[in-house]
Residue, then its C-alpha position, 0 to 999 in steps of 0.5 A: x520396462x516399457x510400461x514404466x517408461x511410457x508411465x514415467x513418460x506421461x507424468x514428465x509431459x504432465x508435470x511440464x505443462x502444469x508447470x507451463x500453466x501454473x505461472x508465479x505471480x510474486x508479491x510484495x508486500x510492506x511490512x507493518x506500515x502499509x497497513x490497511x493496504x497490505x497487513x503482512x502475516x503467513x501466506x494464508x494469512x495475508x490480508x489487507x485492501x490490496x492483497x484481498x484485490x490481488x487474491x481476487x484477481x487471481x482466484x480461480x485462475x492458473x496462476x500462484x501467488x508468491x508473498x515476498x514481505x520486507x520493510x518498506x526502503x528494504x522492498x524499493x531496493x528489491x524492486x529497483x534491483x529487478x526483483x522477482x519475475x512478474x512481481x506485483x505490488x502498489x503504486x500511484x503516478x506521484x510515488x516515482x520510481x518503481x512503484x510508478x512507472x508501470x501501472x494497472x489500467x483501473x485505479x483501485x482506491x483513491x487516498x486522501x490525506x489528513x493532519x492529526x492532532x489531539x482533541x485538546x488541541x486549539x489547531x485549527x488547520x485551513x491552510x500550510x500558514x497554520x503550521x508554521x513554527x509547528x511540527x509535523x510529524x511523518x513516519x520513516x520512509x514516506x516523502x511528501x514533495x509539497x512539505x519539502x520546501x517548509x522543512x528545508x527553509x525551517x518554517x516546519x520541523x520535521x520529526x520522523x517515528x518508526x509507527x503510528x503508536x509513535x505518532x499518536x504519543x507524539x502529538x499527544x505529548x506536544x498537543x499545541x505544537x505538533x500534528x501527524x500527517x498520514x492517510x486517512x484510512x490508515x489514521x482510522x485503521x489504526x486507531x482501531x488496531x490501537x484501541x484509541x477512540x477516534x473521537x480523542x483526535x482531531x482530524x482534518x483535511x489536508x487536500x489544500x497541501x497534499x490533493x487527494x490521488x488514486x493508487x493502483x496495481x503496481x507490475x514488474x515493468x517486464x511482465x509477461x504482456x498476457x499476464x498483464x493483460x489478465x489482470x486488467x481485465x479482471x480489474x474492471x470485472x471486480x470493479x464493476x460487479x463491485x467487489x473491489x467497493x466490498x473488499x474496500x468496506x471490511x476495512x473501515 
């Protein structure tokens, strides 16, 4: 009996300090409009530009990743309300609020935006003037401060879609009035996702309107400080062994 107990004994220490070891990092993940950033999928299947950077941190290390996915306002609201201890996901100064106010030390990609139109279309964009009594076409969820001022005086007409394929239809339907603005590497991705050939579209700088802008790790503003800390370390040796420049190509 003394020896089931002493047994039952050492699988309880064991156990506690696994658990003490194994600590969880949970997360987020957008559903299918951040895509190249994150492309949403089972737990073995998740991938994307900074899951595959988050995976890479944690390799080889104590601690677990719990994937949490949720449409894009649904994951704000998660994450405003707390979320999940220690939670990770995606952010840049210029998002506000939580995806913002506590940042990896290291940006791990910098966005640029483009304007979209259609290869038959005569728009010829230099500046915000060339889209006046135009239309521009975002999808649901994402603001752009700098357009604010266009769409509320009228000069612009704000048309908002659920996805890309959306956006594609769009400007192709009105391709002398409207044009989308998004992401450049998220246009290009999903062109390819949606077997259209780049070169139907028009695609030109928008940096005069919205100026290019790093995005990086986005942390649970009470994450554990040593936890924290692991992953800005990590950061820094991904980029400079260049990892982070390799897990950025298999996507373009």
């Amino acid at each position: 009996m003394k020896k089931i107990s002493s047994a039952l004994s050492v699988l309880a220490l064991t156990a506690a300090s696994f658990s003490t070891q194994a600590e969880s990092i949970n997360y987020y993940v957008i559903a299918k409009q951040a895509t190249p950033f994150q492309i949403a999928g089972d737990n073995n299947q998740q991938s994307g530009i900074v899951t595959d950077i988050v995976k890479a941190v944690f390799e080889d290390s104590s601690y677990q990743i719990n994937y949490h996915t949720y449409p894009f306002n649904r994951m704000i609201s998660q994450l405003e309300a707390g979320g999940e201890p220690n939670w990770i996901t995606y952010g840049s100064p210029n998002w506000g609020k939580v995806q913002s106010e506590n940042l990896s030390e290291i940006p791990i990609y910098t966005v640029k935006h483009v304007l979209v139109s259609t290869r038959e279309s005569n728009l010829q964009f230099h500046s915000i003037q060339d889209m006046h009594k135009k239309i521009i076409v975002l999808l649901h969820g994402f603001d752009y401060p700098q357009l604010l001022p266009y769409f509320e005086k009228g000069e612009i007409e704000e048309l908002r879609v659920k996805d890309y394929q959306a956006a594609f239809r769009i400007i192709h339907k009105f391709p002398e009035f409207a044009a989308f603005v998004e992401m450049e590497s998220r246009v290009k991705y999903n062109l390819a996702q949606l077997n259209q050939e780049q070169s139907d579209f028009r695609i030109q700088p928008f940096r005069s309107v919205i100026p290019d802008y790093p995005i990086y790790l986005a942390f649970d503003p009470q994450m554990n400080p040593n936890t924290q800390d692991f992953i800005n370390r990590r950061l820094k040796t991904l980029k400079a062994n260049g990892q982070i420049d390799d897990i950025i190509q298999r996507y373009f």
